[in-house]
N, C-alpha and C positions, 0 to 999 in steps of 0.2 A: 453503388452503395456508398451514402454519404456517415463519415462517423462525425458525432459531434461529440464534444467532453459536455458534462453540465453538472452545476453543483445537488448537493443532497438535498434528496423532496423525502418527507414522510413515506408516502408510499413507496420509495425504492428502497425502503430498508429492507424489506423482506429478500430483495435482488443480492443487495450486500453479503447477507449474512448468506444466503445459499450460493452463492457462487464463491466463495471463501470456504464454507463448511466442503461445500464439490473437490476443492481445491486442495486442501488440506488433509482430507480421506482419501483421497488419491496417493498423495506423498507422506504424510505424519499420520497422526490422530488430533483430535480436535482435543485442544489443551483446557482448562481452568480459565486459565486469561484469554483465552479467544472468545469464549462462551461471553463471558463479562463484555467484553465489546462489542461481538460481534450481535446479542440480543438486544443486546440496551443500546446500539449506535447513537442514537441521541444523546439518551444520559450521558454516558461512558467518553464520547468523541464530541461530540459536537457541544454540547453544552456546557464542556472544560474547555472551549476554544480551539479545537479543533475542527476540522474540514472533510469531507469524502465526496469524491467526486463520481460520474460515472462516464464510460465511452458508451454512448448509443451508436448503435449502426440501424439507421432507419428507424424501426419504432421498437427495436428490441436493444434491451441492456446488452453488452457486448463483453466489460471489464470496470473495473472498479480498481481504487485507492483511498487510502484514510492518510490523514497528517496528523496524526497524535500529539498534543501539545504535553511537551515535556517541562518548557520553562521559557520564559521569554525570550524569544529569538531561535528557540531550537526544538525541532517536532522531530517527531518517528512518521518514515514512511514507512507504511504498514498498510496488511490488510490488501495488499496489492494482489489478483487476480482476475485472470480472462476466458471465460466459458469457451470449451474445448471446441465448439462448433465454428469459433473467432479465433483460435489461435493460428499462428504462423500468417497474419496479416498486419504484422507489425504494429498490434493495437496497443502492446504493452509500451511499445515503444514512443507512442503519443503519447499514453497516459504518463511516462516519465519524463517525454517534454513539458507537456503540462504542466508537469508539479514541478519543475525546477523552476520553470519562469515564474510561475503563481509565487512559490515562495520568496524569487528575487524581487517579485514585486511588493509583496509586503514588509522588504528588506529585512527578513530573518537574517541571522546569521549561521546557521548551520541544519543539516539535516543530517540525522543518522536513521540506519534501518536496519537490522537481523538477518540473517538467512541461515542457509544451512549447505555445506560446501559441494551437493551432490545434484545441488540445483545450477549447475554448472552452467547453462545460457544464462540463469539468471544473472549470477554473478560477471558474468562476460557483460550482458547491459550495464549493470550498474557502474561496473569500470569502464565501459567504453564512455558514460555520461560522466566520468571522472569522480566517482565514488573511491577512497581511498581504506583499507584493511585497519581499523587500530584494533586499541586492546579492548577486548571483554571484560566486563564487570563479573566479579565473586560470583553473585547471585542473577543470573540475567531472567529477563520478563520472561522466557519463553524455552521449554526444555531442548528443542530442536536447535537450535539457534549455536548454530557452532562459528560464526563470525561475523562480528559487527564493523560497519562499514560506514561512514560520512562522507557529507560533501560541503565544503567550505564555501557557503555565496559571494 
């Protein structure tokens, strides 16, 4: 089984948003602001300047990521998700090598992304890849979201 990363085609929206809504009824409920993203991908992401990629394994969608353009030089990783039939084959863990090089290569200067503290592998990635804990904003994008995390390129 070969995986390949590749960036967002029209028709893999539909991939996007159900493997995220999968994702997210699993552990949350699907929020306001997911909806707004995750139906509009183009509008909402892609079209403000940001990015979503997907991991193919063969000729099926495997996992996905969105870079949310915040502001010049600083996006949200987000939207990140891997269909349970691909978990535990370390596909998450490409799609966040991926997105660290892709973003040093367009020389951003920082990423940050949300989770929530009971997603505890997750947060073990994101720190093993040197994601470090700051502070929360008042009002953050996302009700789940009990800790926000960057990475300084």
């Amino acid at each position: 089984m070969k995986t390949t990363i590749i960036p967002f085609e029209s028709k893999y929206a539909k991939n996007f948003a159900n493997l995220n809504i999968e994702w997210l009824e699993k552990h949350f409920v699907v929020e306001p602001h997911d909806i707004k993203l995750l139906e509009q991908c183009e509008k909402t992401i892609i079209n403000e300047g940001g990015y979503i990629f997907f991991a193919k394994v063969d000729t099926e969608i495997a996992g996905t990521f969105a870079l949310i353009k915040i502001e010049n030089g600083i996006y949200e990783l987000g939207k990140m998700a891997v269909s349970p039939k691909f978990q535990g084959q370390k596909i998450g863990q490409q799609l966040m090598l991926f997105c660290i090089e892709f973003s040093k290569d367009q020389n951003w200067k920082k990423l940050i992304l949300y989770s929530n503290r009971i997603l505890e592998n997750a947060i073990y990635i994101y720190q093993k890849y040197g994601f470090k804990e700051i502070q929360m904003e008042e009002n953050p994008p996302y009700q789940r979201g009990n800790i926000k995390m960057s990475l300084v390129l």
